[in-house]
C-alpha positions in Angstrom: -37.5 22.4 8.6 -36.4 21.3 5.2 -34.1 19.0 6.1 -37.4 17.2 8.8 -39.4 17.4 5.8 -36.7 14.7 3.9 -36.5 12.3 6.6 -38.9 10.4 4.9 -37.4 10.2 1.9 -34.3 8.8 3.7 -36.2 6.2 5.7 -37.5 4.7 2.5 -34.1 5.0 1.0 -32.5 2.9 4.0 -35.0 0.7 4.0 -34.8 -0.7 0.8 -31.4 -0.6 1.0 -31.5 -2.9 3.8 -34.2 -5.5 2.2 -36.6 -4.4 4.4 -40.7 -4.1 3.8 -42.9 -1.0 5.9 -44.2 -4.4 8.4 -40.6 -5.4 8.8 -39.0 -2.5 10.0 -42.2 -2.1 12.0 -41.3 -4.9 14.2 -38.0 -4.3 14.8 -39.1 -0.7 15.9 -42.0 -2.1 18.3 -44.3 0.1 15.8 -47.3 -0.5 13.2 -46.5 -0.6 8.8 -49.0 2.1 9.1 -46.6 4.6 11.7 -44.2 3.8 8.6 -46.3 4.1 5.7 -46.9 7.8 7.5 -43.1 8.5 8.0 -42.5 7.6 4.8 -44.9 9.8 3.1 -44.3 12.8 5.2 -47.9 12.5 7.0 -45.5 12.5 10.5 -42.4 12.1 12.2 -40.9 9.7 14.4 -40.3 10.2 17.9 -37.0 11.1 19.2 -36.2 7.8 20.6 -37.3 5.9 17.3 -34.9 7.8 15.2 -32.0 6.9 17.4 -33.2 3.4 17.0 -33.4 3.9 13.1 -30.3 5.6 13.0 -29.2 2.1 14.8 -31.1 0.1 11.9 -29.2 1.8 9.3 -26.0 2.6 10.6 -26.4 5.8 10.2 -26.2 9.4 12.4 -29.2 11.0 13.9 -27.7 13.7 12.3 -27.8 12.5 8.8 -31.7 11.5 9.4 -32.6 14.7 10.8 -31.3 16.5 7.6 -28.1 18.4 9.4 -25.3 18.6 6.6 -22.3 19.2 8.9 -19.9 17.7 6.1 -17.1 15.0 6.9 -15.2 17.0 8.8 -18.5 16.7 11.5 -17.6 13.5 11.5 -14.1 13.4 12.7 -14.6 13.9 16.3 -16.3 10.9 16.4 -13.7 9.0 14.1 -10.9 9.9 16.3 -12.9 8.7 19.3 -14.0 5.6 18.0 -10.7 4.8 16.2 -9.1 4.5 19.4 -11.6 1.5 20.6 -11.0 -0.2 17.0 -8.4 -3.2 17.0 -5.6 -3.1 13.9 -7.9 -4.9 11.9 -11.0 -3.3 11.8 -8.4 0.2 11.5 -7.3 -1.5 8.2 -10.8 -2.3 7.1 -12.7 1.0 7.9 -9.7 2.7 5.6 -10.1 0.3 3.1 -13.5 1.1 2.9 -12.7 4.7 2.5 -10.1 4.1 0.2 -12.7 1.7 -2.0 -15.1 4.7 -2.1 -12.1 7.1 -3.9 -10.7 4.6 -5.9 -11.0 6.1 -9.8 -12.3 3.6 -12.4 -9.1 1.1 -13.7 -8.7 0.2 -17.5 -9.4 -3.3 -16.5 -12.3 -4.7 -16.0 -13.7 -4.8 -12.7 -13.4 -7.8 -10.7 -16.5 -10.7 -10.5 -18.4 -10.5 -7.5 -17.0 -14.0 -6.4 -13.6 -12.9 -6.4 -11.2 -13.9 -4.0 -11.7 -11.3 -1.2 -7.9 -10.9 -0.6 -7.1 -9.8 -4.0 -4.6 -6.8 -3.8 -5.9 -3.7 -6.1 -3.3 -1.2 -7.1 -4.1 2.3 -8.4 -0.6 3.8 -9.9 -1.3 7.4 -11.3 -0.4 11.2 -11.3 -2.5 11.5 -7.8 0.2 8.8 -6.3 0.1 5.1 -5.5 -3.2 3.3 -4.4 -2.7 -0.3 -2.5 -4.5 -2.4 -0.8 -6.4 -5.5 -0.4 -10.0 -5.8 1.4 -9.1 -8.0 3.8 -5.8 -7.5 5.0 -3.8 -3.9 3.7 -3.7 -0.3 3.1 -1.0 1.7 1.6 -1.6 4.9 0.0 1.5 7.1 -0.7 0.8 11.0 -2.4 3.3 11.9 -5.2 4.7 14.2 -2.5 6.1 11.3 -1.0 6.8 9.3 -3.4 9.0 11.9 -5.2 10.9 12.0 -1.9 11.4 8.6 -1.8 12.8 8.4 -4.9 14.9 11.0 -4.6 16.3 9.3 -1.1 16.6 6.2 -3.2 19.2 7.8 -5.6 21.5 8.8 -3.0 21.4 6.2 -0.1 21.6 2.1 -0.1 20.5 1.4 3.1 17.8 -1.8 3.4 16.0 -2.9 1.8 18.0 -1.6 -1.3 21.1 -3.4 -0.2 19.2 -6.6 -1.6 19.9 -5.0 -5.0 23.5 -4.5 -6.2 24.2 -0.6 -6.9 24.7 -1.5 -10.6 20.7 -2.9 -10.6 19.8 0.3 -9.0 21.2 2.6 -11.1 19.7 1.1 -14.6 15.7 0.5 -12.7 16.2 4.4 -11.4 17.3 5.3 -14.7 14.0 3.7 -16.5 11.4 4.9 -13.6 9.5 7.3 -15.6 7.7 10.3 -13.9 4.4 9.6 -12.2 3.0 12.7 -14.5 4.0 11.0 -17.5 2.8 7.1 -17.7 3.4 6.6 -21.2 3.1 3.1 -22.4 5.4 3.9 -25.3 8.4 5.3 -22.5 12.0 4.5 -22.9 15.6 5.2 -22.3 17.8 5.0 -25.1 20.9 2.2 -24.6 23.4 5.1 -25.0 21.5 7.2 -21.9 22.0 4.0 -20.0 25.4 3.2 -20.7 26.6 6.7 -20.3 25.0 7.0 -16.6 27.1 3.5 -15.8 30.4 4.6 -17.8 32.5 3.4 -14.3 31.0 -0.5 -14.7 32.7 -3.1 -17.1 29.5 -5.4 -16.4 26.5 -3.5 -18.2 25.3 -6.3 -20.8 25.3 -8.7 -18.0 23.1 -6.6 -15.0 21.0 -5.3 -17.8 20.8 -8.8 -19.1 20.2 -10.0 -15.1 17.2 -7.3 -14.7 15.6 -8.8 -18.3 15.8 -12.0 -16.7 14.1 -10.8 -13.6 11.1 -9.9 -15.8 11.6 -5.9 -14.8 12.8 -4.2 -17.9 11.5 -4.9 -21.3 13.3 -4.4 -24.7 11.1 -2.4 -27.2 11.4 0.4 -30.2 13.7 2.9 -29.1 15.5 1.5 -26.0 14.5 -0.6 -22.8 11.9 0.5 -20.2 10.6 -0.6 -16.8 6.8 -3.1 -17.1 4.3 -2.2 -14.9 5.2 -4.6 -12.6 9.2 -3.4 -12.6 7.9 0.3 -12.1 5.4 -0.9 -9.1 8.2 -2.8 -7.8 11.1 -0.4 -7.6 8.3 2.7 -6.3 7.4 -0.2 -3.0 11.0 -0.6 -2.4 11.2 3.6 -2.3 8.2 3.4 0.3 9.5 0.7 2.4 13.3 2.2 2.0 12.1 5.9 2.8 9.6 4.6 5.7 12.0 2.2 7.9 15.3 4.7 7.2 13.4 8.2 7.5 13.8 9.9 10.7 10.1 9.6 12.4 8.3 7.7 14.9 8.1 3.5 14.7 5.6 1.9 17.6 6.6 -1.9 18.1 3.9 -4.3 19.7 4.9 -7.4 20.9 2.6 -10.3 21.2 -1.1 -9.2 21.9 -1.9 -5.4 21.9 
């Protein structure tokens, strides 16, 4: 009965969670500020039928109301029956919710309130990569597959990399530093670069041509990949490893 005994507690929580006064939610439950006041403070319990109503009002399960901790996992069988109801859209936004909810605090500071709601947020760390943007995308790749990826991208040229000469490749492989290691002050030494293109007579220019680019960056000790070179060449291994990977690809035309 301990977990009866909080529903109380909860109901209060919810409420003024949602804005709501005793009176309010009241009304919408066809009941008296008193009936609530007396939820509230543990004096009684709410019928049956008003606590699937509440749970309604909240958007929350019976389950949680009544106290029974089943864990997430409880929660799948519903998931997988409700997911398959949901359009692409609201797919991509219940993830990004879940996805909001893990995401580990940034070194930046956190966005205004009145930010544009389509603003892509990108999470690049030893767990993996993070992406995604509220409104519109989800990507999450583990460093399981991202390691893979990589690994295809050093032996195979297939598109997308064919948009990249080999010479390009080679040199932005050669400065992608481990995802264990993110080092600010990483780089590769010009004589570890030149030595891993000893068969090309063009190195100043494509290393030149990826400066250009605004991918690689000159500093103390050698050259290295930006942020925005590193995040770049690990989407490519994604996109490369997902269309060219043996799997399965589902193709909707027009409306689904």
């Amino acid at each position: 009965m301990a977990g009866l005994s909080d529903i109380g507690v909860k109901i209060t929580r919810l409420r003024k969670s949602e804005g709501l006064t005793q009176e309010e939610l009241g009304k919408r439950l066809a009941v008296s500020a008193q009936a609530v006041s007396k939820w509230e403070n543990g004096d009684s319990l709410p019928d049956l039928p008003l606590i699937v109503e509440l749970a309604g009002i909240f958007n929350c399960t019976t389950d949680y109301l009544l106290g029974r901790e089943g864990g997430l996992d409880s929660l799948l069988p519903h998931i997988r029956e409700t997911f398959v109801t949901m359009t692409a859209d609201q797919k991509i936004a219940f993830l990004g919710d879940i996805i909001t909810l893990t995401e580990m605090p940034l070194p930046s500071p956190p966005l205004e309130s009145d930010s544009h709601p389509s603003l892509v947020h990108v999470q690049l760390g030893p767990v993996g990569i993070g992406l995604w943007a509220k409104d519109r995308l989800v990507c999450i790749a583990t460093t399981t597959f991202l390691q893979e990826a990589i690994e295809t991208l050093r032996g195979e040229a297939d598109f997308p990399l064919t948009l990249l000469s080999e010479e390009t490749r080679t040199i932005l492989l050669a400065l992608l530093r481990n995802m264990d290691d993110l080092k600010p002050d990483y780089a590769v030494d010009e004589v570890t670069l030149r030595s891993l293109m000893a068969h090309s007579e063009n190195f100043e220019d494509v290393l030149t041509n990826c400066i250009e680019l605004g991918f690689v960056d000159r500093v103390r000790g050698g050259y290295r990949l930006n942020v925005k070179g590193d995040l770049a060449v690990r989407l490519l291994a994604i996109i490369h490893q997902s269309v060219n990977k043996r799997g399965t690809m589902n193709v909707t035309v027009g409306r689904p």
